[in-house]
N, C-alpha and C positions, 0 to 999 in steps of 0.2 A: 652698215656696210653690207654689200649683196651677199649673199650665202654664194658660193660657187659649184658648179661640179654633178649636179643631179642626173641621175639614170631617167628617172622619171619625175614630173611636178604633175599633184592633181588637182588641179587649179578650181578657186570657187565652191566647193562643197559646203556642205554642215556636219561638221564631225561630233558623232557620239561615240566618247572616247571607249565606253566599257565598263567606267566606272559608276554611272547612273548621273551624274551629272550632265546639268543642262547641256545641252546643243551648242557649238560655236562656229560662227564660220571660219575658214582659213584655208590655207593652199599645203595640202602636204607634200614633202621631197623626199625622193627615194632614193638611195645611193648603195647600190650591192644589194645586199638583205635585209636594209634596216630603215628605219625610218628615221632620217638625217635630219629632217626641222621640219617644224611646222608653224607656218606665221604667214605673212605676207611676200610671197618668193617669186612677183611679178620681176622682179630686176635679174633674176638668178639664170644663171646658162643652166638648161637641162637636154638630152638628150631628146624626150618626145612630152609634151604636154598635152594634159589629158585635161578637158573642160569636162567637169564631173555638178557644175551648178544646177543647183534646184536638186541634189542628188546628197545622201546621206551616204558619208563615208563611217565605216564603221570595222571594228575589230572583224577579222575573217574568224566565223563562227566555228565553236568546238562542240564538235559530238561527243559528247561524252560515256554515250552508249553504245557500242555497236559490238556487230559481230562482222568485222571486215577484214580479220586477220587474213584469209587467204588471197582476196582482194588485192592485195598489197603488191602480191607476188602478182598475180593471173589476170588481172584486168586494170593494171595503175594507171588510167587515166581519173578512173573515180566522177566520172561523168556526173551520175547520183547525187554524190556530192558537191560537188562544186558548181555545180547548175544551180545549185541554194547557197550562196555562199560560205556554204562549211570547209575550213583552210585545216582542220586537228582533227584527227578522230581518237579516241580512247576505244583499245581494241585488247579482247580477252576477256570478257564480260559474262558472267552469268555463271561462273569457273571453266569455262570453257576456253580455252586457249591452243593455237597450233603444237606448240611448244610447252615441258619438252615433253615428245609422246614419239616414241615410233612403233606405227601398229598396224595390223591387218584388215580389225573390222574396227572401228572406233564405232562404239554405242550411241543409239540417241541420249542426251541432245548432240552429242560431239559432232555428228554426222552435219548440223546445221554449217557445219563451215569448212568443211572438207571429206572429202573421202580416203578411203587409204593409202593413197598417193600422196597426200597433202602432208600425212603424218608422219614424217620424214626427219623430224628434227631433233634430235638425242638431250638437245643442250638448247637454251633459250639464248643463248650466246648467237648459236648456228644459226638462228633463226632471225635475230635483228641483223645478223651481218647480210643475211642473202635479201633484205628487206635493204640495206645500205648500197648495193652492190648492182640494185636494179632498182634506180630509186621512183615513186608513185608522185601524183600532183599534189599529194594531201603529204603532212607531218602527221604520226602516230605515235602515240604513246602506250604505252603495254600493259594487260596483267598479268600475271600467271595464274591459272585457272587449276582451282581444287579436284574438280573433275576429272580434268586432266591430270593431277598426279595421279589420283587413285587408281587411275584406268593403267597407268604405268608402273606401278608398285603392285598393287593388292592382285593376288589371282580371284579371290571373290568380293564383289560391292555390295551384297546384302547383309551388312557388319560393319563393324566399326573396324577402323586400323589397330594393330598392335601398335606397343611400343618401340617395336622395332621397324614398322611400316612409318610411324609416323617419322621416326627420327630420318629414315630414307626419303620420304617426302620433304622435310626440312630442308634435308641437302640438296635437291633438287628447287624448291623454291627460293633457296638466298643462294645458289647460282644463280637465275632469273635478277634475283634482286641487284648482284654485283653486277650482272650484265644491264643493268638499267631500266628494267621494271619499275614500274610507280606503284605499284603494289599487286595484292594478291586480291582474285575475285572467288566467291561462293554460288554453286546452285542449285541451294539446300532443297529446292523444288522438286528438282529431276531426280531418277532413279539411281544414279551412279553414286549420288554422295546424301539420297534419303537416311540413310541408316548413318550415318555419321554423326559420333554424338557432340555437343557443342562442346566437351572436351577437347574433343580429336581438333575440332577450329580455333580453339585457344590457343591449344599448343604451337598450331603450325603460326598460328598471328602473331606470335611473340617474337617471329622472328621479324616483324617489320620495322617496330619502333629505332634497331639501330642502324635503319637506313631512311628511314623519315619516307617509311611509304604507309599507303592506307588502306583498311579492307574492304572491299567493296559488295555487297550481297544482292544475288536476287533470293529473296528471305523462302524461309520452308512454307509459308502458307500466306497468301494478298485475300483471303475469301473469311472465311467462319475463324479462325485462330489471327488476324492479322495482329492483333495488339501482343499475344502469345510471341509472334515472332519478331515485332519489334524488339521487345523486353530482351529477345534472345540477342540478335543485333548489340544490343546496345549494352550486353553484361560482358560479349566478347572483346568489345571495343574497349572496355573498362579492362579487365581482365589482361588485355595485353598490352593496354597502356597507349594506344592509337586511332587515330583518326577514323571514323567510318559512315559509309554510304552508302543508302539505300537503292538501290536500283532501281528503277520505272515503277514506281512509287504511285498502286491502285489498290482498290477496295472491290473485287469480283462478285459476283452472286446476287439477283436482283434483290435477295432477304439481308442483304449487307447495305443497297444504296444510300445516301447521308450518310456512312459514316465515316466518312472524310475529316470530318468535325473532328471526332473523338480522335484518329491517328494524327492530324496536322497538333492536335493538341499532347499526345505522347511526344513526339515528334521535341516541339519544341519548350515542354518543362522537361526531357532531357539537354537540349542543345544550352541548357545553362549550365551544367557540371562538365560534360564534354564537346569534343568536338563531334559535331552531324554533318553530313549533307544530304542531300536526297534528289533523284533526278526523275523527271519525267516526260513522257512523248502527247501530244495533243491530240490524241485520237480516245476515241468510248471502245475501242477494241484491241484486243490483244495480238499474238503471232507465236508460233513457236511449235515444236511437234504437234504429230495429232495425238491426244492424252484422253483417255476417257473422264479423268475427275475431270479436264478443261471442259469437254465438251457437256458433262454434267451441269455445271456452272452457267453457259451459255445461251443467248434465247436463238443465237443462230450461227452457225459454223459456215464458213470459207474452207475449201480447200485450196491450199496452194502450192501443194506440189505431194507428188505419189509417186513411188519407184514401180508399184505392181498394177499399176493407171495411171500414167502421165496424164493419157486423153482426158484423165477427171479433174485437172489442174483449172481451179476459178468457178468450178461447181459447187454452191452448195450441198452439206451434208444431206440434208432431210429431202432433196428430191433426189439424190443418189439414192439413199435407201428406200425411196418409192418403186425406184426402176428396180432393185436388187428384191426387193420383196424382203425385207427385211427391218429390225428396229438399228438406229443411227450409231448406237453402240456396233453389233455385228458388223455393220456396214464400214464403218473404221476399219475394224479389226481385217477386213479385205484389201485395205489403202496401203496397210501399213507395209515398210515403213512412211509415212509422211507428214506433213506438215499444213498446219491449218489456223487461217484467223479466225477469232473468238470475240463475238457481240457480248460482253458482258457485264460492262462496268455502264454507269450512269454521267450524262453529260454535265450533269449537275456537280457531281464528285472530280470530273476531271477539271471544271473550271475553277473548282474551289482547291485542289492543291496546285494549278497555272497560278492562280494570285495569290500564293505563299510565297514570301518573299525572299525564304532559301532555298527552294525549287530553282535546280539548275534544267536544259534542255536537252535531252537524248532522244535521238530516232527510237534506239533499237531496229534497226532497218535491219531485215535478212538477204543481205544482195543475192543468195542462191536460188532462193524461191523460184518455182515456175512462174507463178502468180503472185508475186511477194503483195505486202500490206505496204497502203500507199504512203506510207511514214518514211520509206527506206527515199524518195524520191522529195516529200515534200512538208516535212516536220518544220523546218525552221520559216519558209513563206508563209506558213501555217499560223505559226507564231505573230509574225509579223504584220500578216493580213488580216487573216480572220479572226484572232483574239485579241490582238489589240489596236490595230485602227478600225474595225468594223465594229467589235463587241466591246472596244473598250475599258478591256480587263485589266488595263495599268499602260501608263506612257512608255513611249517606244525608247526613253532612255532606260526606263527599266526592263524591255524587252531586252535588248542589246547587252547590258548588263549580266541577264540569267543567263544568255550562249557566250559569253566571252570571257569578261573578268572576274565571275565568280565562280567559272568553271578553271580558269587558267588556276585561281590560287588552291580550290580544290583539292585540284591532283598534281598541286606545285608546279605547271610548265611556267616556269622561269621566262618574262621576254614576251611572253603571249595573251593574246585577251585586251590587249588596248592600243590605244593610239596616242604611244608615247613616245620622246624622242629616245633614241638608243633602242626601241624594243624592237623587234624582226618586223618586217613589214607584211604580213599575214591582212591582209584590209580586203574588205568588201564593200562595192558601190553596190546603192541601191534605190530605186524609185518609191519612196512611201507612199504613195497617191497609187502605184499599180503593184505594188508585192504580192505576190497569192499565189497559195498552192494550187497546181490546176490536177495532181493528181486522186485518183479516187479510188474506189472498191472494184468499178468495175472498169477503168484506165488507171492500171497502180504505176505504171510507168513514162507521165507526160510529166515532161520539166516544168516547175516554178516559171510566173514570170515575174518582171521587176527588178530581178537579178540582173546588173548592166557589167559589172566588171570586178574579177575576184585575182587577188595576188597572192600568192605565197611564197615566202620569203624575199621578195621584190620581184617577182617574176609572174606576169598575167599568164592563168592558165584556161580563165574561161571571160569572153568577150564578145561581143556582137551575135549572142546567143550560141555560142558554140565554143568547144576546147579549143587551145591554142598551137594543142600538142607541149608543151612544156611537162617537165616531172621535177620539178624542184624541191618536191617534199623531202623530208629528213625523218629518219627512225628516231625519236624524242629520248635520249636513253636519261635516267634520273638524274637530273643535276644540273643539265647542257642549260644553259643560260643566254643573255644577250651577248653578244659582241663586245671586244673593247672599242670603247668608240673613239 
């Protein structure tokens, strides 16, 4: 009997569901937000039919890293993204989070995603509502960032919290967590929470397990100590009894290259007593403040944006400090505050954790950047193009897989990450014969092509190379699931 009643039928495709299983053809139906049937739906009344043949229908891609919290609010079309078929973002990453903080000067790294207008939100509550209330093309789901409590508790950050800081941090992250946080992120890296000892991250992680959230880390050291800060990772996870995740998961410092080996293998004779994930961006360079230990590390610095030099936005370091008569350390220290990509890690290391086969995919994109790293625009065609139909790092069912359904169960979105009946219809078409990131180092801003048509929640928001104007996205709060169908 015909199915009846479809918003939309995408007639003719090869659907790769998410789950790493083979390719199938079929007709998907869309009805509301969800994905109604999928089979044969020539007979079926639908609204408008979309001939998608020759064309890979696939879960709408989840970033699982970013820094797009203010995004959400200031620019919701999310062009960036959804020009790559990415339908979710995971936002609050690296402990940095909008929420809750309200504050005057927010420190670097906080400054990467707002300034103090942005810092406006007492309550993490306040924050996904005004995120609900002006809704974005993309669905998000949140962390609450350690960073950010400290910065809103402690009057000093070169110290550990008291007991009595910490317990006020607590209560500040499991209102987050009631309010529907997927969990809590670290960014044991940066200065605000360097001095923090893996106590003070125990204590505050203990509050996840009775909300079935996870912690998520950009670890204290990816160069000379990375095994050090796996170890650490991986005793807090135990310690509080929860899931945890590595953040953009690299090996820095040319006297480190190859050792990809040695972490994929901590990595996974841990992931047999607990739970692991670990995410990573496909690029041999890094992004984020400008840092002297970074730029130590590095064989060459990008600047991408300067408050006391804009005009040096997309110059490298070392012929800035030619012009300034100076060594590239001083010559920072002129820029600051700013923000700079970092040549440091080895191609050879980043292919070799792409083909670990619990490596999920995260931009880390900084949409603020003057000059951002071209990840923020073209990480997942990237994926799709150049590592695995060009280089052939693993079949494009298991491309699909590491952006969608291993990142959906990941961070628990409920409904997301495949192409099943009842689940939201978040889907992205796409040309595998032309997918490729077109942008680069020095065009960090040209769209993907191959990308034909991206929907969220049954609603096209990018099509015939351009937005559609739709904001269908939904603030992800913990729990929110499929439909009854």
């Amino acid at each position: 009997m015909a199915e009846a009643g479809f918003d939309i039928v995408l007639e003719g495709g090869d659907i790769v569901d998410g789950t790493g299983a083979p390719r199938r053809r079929a007709d998907v139906g869309i009805r509301d937000e969800q994905i109604a049937a999928i089979g044969d739906l020539s007979e079926s009344d639908a609204g408008r039919r979309i001939d998608v043949s020759n064309r890979i229908v696939a879960p709408g891609f989840i970033d699982v890293h970013t820094h797009d919290d203010r995004m959400l609010l200031c620019e919701p079309d999310f062009d960036m993204k959804v020009s790559q078929g990415v339908t979710t973002v995971v936002v609050g990453n690296c402990g940095i989070s909008l929420a809750p903080l309200v504050t005057d000067v927010p420190p670097p790294p906080l400054d990467l995603i707002g300034d103090a207008d942005w810092y406006k939100f007492a309550t993490f509550d306040s924050f996904l509502s005004a995120v609900e209330q002006a809704p974005a093309s993309v669905n998000a789901a949140f962390l609450v960032g350690h960073s950010t409590l400290r910065v809103g508790i402690m009057d000093r950050l070169d110290r550990a919290a008291t007991n009595e800081e910490i317990k006020s941090m607590r209560g500040l992250l499991e209102e987050g967590l009631e309010s529907g946080a997927v969990g809590f992120s670290t960014g044991l890296f940066y200065a605000p929470s360097q001095k923090a000892p893996t106590q003070e991250v125990i204590e505050l992680s203990r509050s996840l397990k009775a909300f079935g959230a996870r912690y998520v880390t950009h670890m204290r050291n990816e160069s000379d100590q990375v095994i050090d800060s796996l170890e650490e990772t991986f005793s807090i996870g135990r310690e509080a009894d929860v899931p945890v995740i590595v953040s953009h998961h690299k090996v820095q410092g040319k006297h480190n290259f190859g050792r990809s080996c040695e972490t994929l293998a901590c990595i996974e004779k841990h992931m047999h007593h607990q739970d692991i994930g670990l995410d990573i961006y496909p690029y041999a360079a890094s992004s984020t403040v400008l840092k002297a230990d970074a730029i130590a590390l590095a064989e060459k610095v990008k600047i991408t944006w300067s408050k006391a030099r804009p005009d040096l936005a997309g110059r490298m370091l070392d012929d800035i400090a030619k012009e300034f008569s100076c060594d590239v350390f001083e010559a920072a220290e002129m820029l600051q505050p700013a923000g700079a990509i970092y040549f440091s890690m080895s191609e050879e290391d980043v292919q070799c954790i792409l083909k670990f086969e619990h490596a999920m995919i995260g931009s880390d994109g900084l949409p603020h950047d003057e000059f951002p790293h071209p990840r923020l625009w073209g990480t997942f065609p990237r994926v799709l193009g150049h590592y695995c139909r060009d280089l052939e790092l693993f079949a494009l069912e298991e491309a699909v897989r590491r952006m969608t359904g291993l990142s959906a169960d990941k961070f628990g979105l409920k409904g997301r990450g495949r192409i099943v009946e009842g689940d939201f219809a978040d889907i992205c078409v796409f040309d595998e014969k032309t997918v490729i990131d077109r942008a680069d180092f020095d065009n960090p801003t040209a769209p993907s092509g191959g990308i034909e048509s991206v929907f969220v929640n049954g609603r096209m928001v990018w099509g015939a190379g351009a937005h559609t104007g739709a904001r269908p996205g939904k603030a992800l709060r913990r729990g929110m699931g499929p439909l009854a169908a």
